[in-house]
C-alpha positions in Angstrom: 126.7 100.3 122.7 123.7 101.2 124.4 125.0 104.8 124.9 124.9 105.0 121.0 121.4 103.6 120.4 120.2 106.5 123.1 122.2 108.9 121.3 120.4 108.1 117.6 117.1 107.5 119.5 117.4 111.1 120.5 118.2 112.8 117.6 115.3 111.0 115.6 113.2 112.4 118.5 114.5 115.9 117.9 113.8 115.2 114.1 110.5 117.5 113.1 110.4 114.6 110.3 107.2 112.1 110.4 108.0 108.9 108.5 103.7 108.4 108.2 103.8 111.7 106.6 106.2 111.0 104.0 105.7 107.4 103.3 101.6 109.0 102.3 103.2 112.0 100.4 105.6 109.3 98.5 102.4 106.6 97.9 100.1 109.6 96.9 102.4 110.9 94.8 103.1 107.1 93.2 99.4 106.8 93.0 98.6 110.3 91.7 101.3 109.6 89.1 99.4 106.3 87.5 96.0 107.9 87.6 97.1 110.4 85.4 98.8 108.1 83.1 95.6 106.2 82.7 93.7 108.7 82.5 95.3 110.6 79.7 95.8 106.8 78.2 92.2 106.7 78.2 91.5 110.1 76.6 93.9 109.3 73.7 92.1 106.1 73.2 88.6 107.3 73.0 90.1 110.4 70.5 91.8 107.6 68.6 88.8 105.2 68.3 86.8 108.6 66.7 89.2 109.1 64.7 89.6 106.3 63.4 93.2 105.5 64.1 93.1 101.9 65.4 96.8 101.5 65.5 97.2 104.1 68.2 94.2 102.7 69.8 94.9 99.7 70.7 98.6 100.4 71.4 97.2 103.0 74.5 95.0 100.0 75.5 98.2 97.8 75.8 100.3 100.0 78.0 97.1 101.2 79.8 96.3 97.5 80.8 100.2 96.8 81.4 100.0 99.6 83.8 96.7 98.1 85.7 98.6 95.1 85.9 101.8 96.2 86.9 99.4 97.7 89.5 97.6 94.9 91.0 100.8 92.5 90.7 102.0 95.1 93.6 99.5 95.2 95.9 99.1 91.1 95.4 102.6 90.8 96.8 102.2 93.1 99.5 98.7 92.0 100.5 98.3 88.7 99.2 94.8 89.1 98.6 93.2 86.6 95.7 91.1 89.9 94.5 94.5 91.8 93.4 95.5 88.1 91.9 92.2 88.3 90.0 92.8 91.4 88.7 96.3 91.4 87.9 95.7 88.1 85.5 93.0 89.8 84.0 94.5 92.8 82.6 97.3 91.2 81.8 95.3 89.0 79.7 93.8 91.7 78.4 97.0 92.9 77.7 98.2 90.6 76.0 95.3 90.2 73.7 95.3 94.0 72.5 99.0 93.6 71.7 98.0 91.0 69.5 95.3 92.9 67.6 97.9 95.9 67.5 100.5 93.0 65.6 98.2 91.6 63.9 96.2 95.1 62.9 99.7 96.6 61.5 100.3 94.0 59.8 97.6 93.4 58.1 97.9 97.4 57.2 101.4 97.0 56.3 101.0 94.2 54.5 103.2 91.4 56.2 101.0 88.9 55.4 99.5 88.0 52.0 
């Protein structure tokens, strides 16, 4: 038994791979990866508020607050710091309230309600 614990032991050592190294290149990529997905949520919204088109608007605020609180949800699990709790209630809140101006904006263009 112990024989085979050396034997994996030494080939991990002989591995040129660094777990640090690709655990960052993993998380930056993760995080690199929601930044731009804000980020071009954002654009859209502020081109959409110009224009005029508050349906789009205040469906790219949604999903851009459902990311940020998918977000902070994460980290509150893993760190369990009251901060990331905070914020995570927050934009889910706020989440929540611009899908009910998008419901209640479309239907009020669509004329659901009379």
């Amino acid at each position: 038994m112990d024989n085979r614990k050396e034997e994996i032991l030494a080939k991990s050592r002989q591995a040129q791979e660094d777990e640090g190294i690709e655990y960052a290149i993993a998380e930056g990529a993760k995080k690199a990866n929601n930044y731009a997905i804000e980020v071009v949520c954002m654009v859209l919204f502020v081109f959409s508020v110009i224009t005029g088109q508050w349906p789009v608007a205040t469906a790219l605020a949604t999903v851009a607050f459902a990311a940020s609180a998918g977000e902070f949800i994460a980290k509150y699990r893993v760190l369990s710091q009251k901060r990331y709790l905070m914020a995570a209630i927050c934009f889910t809140l706020f989440g929540i309230a611009t899908a009910i101006a998008h419901v209640i904006y479309v239907g009020i263009a669509q004329d659901w309600w009379c």
